[in-house]
PyMOL CGO cylinders between C-alpha atoms (Angstrom):
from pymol import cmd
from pymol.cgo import CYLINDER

trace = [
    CYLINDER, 42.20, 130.67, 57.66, 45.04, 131.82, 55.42, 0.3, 1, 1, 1, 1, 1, 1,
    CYLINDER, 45.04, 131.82, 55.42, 47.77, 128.67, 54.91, 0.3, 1, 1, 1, 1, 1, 1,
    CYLINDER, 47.77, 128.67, 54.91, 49.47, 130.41, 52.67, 0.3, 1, 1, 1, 1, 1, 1,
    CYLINDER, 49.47, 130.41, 52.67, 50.71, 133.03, 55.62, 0.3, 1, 1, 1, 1, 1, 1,
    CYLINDER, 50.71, 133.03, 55.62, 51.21, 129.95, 58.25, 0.3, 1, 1, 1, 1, 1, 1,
    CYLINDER, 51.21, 129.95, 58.25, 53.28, 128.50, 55.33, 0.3, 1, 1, 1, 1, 1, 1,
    CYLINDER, 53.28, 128.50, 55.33, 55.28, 131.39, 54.96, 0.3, 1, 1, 1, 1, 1, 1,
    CYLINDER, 55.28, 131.39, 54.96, 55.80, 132.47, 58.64, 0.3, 1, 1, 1, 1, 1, 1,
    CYLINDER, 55.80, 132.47, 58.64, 57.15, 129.40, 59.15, 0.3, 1, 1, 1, 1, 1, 1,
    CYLINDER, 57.15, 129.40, 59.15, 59.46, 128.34, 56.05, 0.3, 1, 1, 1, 1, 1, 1,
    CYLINDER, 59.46, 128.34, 56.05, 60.84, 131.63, 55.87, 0.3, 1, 1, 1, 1, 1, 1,
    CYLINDER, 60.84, 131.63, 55.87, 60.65, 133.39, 59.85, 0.3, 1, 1, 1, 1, 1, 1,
    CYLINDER, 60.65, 133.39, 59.85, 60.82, 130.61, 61.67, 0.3, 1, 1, 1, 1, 1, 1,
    CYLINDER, 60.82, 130.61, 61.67, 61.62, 126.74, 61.73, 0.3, 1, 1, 1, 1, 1, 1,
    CYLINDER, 61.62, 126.74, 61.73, 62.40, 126.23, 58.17, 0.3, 1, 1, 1, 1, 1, 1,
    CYLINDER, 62.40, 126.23, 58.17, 62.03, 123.00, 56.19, 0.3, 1, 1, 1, 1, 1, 1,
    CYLINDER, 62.03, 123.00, 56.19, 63.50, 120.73, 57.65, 0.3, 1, 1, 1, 1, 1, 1,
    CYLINDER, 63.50, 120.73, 57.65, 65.19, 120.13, 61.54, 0.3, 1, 1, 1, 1, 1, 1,
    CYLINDER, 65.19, 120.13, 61.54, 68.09, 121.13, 62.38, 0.3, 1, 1, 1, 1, 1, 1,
    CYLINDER, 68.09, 121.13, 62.38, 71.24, 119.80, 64.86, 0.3, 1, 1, 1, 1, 1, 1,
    CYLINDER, 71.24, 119.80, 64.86, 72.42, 122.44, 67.37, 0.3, 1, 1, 1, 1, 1, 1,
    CYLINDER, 72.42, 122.44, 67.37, 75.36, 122.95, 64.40, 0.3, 1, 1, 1, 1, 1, 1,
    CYLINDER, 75.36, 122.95, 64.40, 73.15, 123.12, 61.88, 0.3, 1, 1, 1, 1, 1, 1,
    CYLINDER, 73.15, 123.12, 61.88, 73.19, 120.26, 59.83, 0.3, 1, 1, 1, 1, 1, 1,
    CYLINDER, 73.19, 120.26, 59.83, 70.08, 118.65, 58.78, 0.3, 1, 1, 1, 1, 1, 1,
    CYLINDER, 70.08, 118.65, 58.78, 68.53, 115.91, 61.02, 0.3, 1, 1, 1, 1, 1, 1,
    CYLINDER, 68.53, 115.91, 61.02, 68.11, 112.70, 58.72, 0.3, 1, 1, 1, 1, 1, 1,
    CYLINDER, 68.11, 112.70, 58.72, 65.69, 109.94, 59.21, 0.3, 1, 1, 1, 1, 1, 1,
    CYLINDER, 65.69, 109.94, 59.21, 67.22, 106.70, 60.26, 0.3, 1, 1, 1, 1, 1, 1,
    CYLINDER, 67.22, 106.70, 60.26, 65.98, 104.51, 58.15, 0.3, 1, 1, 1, 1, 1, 1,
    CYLINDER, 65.98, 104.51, 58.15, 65.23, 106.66, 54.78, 0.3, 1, 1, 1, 1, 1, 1,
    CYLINDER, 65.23, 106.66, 54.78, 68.15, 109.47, 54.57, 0.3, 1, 1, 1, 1, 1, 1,
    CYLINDER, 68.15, 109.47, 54.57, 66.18, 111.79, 54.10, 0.3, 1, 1, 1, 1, 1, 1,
    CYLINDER, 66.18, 111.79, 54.10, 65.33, 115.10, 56.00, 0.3, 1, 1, 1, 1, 1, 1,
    CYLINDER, 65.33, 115.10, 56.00, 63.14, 115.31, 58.27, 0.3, 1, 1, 1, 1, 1, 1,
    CYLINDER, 63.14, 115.31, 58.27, 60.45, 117.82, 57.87, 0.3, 1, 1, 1, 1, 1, 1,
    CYLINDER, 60.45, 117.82, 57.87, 59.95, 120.32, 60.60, 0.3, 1, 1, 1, 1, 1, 1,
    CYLINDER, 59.95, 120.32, 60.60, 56.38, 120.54, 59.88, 0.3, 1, 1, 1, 1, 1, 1,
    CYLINDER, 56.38, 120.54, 59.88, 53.38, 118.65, 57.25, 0.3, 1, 1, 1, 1, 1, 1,
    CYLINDER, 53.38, 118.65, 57.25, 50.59, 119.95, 56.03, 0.3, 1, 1, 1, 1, 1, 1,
    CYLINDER, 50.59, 119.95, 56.03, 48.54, 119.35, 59.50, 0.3, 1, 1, 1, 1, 1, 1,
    CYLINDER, 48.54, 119.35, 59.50, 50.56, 122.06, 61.25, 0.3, 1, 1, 1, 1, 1, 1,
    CYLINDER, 50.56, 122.06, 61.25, 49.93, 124.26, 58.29, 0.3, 1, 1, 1, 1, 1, 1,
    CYLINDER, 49.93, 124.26, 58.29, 45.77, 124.10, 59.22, 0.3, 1, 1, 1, 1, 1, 1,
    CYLINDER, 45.77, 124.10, 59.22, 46.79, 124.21, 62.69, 0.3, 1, 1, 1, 1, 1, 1,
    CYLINDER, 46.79, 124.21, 62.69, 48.95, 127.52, 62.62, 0.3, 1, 1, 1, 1, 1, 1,
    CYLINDER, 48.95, 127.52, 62.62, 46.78, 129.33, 59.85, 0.3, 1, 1, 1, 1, 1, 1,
    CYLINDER, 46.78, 129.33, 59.85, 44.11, 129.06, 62.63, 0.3, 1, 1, 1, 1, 1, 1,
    CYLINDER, 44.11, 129.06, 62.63, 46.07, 131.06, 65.05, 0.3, 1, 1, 1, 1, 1, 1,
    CYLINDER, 46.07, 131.06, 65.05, 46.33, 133.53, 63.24, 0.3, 1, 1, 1, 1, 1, 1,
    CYLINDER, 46.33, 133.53, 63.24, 42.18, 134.06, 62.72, 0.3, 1, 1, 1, 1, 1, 1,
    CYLINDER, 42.18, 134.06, 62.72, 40.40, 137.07, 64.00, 0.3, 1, 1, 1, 1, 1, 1,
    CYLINDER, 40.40, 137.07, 64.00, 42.78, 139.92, 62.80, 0.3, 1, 1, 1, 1, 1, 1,
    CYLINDER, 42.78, 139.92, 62.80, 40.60, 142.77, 60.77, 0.3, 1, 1, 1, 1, 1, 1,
    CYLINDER, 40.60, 142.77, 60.77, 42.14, 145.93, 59.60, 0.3, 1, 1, 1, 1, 1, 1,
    CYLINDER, 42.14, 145.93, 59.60, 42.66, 149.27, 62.41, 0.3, 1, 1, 1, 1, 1, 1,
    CYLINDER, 42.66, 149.27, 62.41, 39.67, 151.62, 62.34, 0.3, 1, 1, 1, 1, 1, 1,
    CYLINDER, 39.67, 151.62, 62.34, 40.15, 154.73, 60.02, 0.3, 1, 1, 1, 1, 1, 1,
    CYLINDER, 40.15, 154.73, 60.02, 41.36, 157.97, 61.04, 0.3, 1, 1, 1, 1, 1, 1,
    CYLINDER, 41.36, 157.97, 61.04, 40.19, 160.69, 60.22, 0.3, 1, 1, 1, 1, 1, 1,
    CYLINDER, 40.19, 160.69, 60.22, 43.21, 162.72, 60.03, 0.3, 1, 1, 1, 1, 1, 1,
    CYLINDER, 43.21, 162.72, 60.03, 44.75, 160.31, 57.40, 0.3, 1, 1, 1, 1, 1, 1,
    CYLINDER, 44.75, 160.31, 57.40, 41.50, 159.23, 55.42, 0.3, 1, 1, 1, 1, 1, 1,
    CYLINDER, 41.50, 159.23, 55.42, 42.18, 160.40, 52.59, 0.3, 1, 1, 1, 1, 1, 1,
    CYLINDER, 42.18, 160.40, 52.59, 45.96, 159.59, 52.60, 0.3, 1, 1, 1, 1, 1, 1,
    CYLINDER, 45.96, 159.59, 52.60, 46.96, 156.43, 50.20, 0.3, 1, 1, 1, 1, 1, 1,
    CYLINDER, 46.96, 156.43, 50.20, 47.78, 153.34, 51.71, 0.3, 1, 1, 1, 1, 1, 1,
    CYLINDER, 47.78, 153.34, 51.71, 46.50, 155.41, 55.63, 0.3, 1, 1, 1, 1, 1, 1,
    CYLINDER, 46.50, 155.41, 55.63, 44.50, 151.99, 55.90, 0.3, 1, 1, 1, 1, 1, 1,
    CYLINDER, 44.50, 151.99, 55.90, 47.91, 149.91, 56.97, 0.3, 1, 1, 1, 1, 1, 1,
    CYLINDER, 47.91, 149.91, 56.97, 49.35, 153.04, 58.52, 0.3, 1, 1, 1, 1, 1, 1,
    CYLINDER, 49.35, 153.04, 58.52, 48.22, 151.45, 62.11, 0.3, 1, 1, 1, 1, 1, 1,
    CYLINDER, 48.22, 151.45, 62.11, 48.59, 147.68, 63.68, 0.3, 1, 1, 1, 1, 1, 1,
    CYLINDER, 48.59, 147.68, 63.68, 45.63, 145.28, 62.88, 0.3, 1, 1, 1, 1, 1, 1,
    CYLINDER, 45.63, 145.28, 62.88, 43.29, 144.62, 65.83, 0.3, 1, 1, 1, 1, 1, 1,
    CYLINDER, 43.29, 144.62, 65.83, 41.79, 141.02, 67.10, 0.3, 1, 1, 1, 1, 1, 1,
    CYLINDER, 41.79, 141.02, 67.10, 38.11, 140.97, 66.84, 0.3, 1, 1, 1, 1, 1, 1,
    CYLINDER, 38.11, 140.97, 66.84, 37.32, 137.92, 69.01, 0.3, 1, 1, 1, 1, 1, 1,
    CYLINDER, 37.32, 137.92, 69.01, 34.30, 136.66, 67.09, 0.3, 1, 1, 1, 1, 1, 1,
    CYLINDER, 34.30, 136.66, 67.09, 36.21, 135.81, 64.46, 0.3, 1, 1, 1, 1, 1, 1,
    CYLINDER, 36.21, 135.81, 64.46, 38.98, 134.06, 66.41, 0.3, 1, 1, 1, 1, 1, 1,
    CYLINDER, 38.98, 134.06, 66.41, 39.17, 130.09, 65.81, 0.3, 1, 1, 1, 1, 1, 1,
    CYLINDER, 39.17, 130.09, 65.81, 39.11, 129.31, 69.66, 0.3, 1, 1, 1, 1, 1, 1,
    CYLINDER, 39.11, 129.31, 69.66, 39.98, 125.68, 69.36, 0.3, 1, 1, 1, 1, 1, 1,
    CYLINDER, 39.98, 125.68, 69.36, 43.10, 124.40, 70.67, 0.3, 1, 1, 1, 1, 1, 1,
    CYLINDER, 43.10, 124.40, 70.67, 46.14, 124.19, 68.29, 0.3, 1, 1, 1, 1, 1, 1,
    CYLINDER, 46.14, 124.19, 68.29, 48.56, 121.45, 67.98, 0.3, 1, 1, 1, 1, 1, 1,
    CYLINDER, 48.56, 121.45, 67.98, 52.46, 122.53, 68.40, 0.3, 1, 1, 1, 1, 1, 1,
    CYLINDER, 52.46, 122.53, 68.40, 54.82, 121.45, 66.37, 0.3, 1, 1, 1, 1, 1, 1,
    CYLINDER, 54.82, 121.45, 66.37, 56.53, 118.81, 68.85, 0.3, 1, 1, 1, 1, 1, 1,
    CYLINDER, 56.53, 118.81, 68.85, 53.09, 117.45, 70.13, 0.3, 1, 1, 1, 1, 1, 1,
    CYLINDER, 53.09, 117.45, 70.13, 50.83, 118.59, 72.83, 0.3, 1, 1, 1, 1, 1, 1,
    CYLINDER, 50.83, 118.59, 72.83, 49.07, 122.27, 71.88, 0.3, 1, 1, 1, 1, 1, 1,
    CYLINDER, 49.07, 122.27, 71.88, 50.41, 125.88, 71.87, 0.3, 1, 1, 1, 1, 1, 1,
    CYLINDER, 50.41, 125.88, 71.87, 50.14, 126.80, 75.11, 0.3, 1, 1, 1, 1, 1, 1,
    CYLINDER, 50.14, 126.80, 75.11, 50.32, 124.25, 77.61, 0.3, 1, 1, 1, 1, 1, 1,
    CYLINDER, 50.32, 124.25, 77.61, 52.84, 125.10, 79.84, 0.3, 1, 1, 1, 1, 1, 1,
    CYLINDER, 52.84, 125.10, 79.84, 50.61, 127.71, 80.84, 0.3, 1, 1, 1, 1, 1, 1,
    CYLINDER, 50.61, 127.71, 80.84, 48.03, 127.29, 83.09, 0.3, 1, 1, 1, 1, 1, 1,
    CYLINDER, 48.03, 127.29, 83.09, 44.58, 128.60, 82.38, 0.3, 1, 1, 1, 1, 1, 1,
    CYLINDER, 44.58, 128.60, 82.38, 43.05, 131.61, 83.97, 0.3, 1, 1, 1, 1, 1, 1,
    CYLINDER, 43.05, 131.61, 83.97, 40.50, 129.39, 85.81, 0.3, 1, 1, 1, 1, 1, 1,
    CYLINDER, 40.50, 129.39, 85.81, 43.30, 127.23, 87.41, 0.3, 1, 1, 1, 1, 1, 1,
    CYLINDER, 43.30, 127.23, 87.41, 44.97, 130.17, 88.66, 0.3, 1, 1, 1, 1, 1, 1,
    CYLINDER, 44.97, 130.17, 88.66, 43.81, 131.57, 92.26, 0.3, 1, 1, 1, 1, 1, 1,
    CYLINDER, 43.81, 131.57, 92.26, 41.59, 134.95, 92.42, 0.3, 1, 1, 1, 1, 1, 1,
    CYLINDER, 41.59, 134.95, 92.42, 43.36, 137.96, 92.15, 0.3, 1, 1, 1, 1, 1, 1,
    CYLINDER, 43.36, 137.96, 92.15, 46.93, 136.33, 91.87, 0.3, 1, 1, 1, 1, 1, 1,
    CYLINDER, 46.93, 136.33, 91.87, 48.24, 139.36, 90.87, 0.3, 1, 1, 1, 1, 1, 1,
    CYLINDER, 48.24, 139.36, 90.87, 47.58, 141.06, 93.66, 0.3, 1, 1, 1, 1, 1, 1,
    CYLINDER, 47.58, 141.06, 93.66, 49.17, 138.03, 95.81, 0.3, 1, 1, 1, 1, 1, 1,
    CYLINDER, 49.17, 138.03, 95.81, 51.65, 138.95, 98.81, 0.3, 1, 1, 1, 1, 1, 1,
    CYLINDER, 51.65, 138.95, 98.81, 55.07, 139.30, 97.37, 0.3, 1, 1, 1, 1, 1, 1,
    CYLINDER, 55.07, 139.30, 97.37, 53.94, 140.12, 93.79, 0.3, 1, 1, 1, 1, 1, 1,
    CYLINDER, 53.94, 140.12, 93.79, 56.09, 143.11, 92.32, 0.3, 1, 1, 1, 1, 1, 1,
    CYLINDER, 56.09, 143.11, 92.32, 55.42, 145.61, 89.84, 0.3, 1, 1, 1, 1, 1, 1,
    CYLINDER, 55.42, 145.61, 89.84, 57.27, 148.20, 87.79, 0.3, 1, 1, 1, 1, 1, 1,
    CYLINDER, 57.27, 148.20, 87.79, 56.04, 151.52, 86.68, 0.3, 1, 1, 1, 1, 1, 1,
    CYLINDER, 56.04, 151.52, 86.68, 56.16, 151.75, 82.82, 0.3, 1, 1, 1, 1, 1, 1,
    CYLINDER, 56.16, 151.75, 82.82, 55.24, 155.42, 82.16, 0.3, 1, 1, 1, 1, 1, 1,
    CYLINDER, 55.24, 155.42, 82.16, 52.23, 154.32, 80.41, 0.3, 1, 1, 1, 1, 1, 1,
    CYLINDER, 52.23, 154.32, 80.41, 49.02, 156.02, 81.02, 0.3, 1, 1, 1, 1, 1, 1,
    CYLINDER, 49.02, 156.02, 81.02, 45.46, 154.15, 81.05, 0.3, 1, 1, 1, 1, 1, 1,
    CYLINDER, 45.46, 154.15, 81.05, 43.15, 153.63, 78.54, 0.3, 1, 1, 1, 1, 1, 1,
    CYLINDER, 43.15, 153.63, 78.54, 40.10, 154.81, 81.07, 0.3, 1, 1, 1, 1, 1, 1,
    CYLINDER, 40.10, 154.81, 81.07, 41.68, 157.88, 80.65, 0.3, 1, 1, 1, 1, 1, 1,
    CYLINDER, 41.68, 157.88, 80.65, 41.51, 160.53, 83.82, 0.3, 1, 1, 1, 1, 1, 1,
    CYLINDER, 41.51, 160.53, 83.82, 39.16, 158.08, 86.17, 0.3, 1, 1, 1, 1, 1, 1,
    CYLINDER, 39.16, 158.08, 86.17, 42.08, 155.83, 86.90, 0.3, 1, 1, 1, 1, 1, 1,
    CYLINDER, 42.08, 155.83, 86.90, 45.17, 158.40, 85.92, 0.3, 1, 1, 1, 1, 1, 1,
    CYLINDER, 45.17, 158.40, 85.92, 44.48, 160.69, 89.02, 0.3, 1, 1, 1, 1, 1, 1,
    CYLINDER, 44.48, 160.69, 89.02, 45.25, 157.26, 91.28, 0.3, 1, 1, 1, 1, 1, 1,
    CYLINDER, 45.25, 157.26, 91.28, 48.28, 155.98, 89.43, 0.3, 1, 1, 1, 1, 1, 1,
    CYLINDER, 48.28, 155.98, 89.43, 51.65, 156.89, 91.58, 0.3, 1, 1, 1, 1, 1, 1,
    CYLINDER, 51.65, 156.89, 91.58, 53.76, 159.26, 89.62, 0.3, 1, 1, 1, 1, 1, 1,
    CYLINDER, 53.76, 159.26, 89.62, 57.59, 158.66, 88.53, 0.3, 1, 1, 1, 1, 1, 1,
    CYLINDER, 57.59, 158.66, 88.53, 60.58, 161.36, 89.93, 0.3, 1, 1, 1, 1, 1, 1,
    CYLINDER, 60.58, 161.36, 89.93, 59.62, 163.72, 87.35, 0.3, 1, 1, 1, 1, 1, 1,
    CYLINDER, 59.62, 163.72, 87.35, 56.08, 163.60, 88.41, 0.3, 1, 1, 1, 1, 1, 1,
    CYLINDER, 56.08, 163.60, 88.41, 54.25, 162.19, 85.86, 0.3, 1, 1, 1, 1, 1, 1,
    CYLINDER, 54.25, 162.19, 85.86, 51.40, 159.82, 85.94, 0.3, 1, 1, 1, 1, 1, 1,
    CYLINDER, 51.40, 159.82, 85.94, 51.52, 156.21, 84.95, 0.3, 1, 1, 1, 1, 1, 1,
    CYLINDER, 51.52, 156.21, 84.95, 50.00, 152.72, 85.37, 0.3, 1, 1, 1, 1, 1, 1,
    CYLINDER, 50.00, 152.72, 85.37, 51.47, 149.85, 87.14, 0.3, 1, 1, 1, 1, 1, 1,
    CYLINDER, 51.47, 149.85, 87.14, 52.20, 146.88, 84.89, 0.3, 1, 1, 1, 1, 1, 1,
    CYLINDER, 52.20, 146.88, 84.89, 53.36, 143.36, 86.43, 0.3, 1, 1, 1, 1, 1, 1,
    CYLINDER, 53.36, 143.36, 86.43, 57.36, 143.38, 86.77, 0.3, 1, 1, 1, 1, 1, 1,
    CYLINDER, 57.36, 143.38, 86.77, 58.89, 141.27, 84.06, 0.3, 1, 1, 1, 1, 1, 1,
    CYLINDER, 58.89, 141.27, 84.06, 61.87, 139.96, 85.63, 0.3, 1, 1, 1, 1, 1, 1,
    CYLINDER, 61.87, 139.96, 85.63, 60.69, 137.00, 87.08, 0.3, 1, 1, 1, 1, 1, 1,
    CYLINDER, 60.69, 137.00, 87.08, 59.97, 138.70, 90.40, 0.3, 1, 1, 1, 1, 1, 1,
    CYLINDER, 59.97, 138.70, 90.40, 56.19, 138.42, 90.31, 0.3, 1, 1, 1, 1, 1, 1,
]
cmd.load_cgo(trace, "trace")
């Protein structure tokens, strides 16, 4: 796992050095003065396992022999080489627990009476097979049926 990038994602992106009061002056220990940290060198091993699995996009052959065509698209997760081990957050407890996990959630609970979707415009991945099914917008093209983000579902 590379600390270096955890480091950096979250000194310079994200949380910073040290905490921070809703005005934004720094949060002081009580009975030192000092600072206090917003992270040690535990999260660092934590988060730099997150962010395992990620292996260059597949080349193209329409931009092979372009320089630098390897970055050109987004990385892609190849799940053997994901740490699957919980991670600690930053506040205690691990990254996602206030979600539950697919095995606690009932069969088919998107499907559930009441659930709503929006149309995105999107088309499938399985190409044709599922495209010919998929309900059409006013101007009549095809699209897929993604879970509506609003809360509604």
């Amino acid at each position: 796992a590379d600390e270096n990038y955890a480091r950096e994602i979250m000194q310079l992106f994200t949380v910073g050095l040290v905490k921070l009061h809703d005005d934004g002056t720094p949060m002081r220990d009580a009975d030192s003065g000092e600072p206090v940290p917003t992270y040690d060198n535990d999260d660092i091993v934590d988060f730099a396992r997150a962010w395992t699995g990620f292996d260059y996009a597949r080349a193209r052959t329409n931009l092979h022999d372009v320089p630098g065509a390897a970055f050109t698209d987004p990385m892609r997760v190849r799940a053997q080489w994901r740490d699957r081990l919980p991670k600690t957050a930053l506040d205690g407890g691990y990254i996602g627990d206030t979600y539950p996990l697919c095995d606690e959630l009932p069969p088919r609970h998107w499907l559930r009476k009441g659930a709503t979707f929006e149309f995105t415009g999107e088309v499938s991945i399985e190409g044709d097979t599922l495209d010919d099914a998929a309900p059409t917008d006013a101007a009549g093209r095809r699209g897929r049926l993604a879970p509506a983000t609003d809360g509604s579902s």
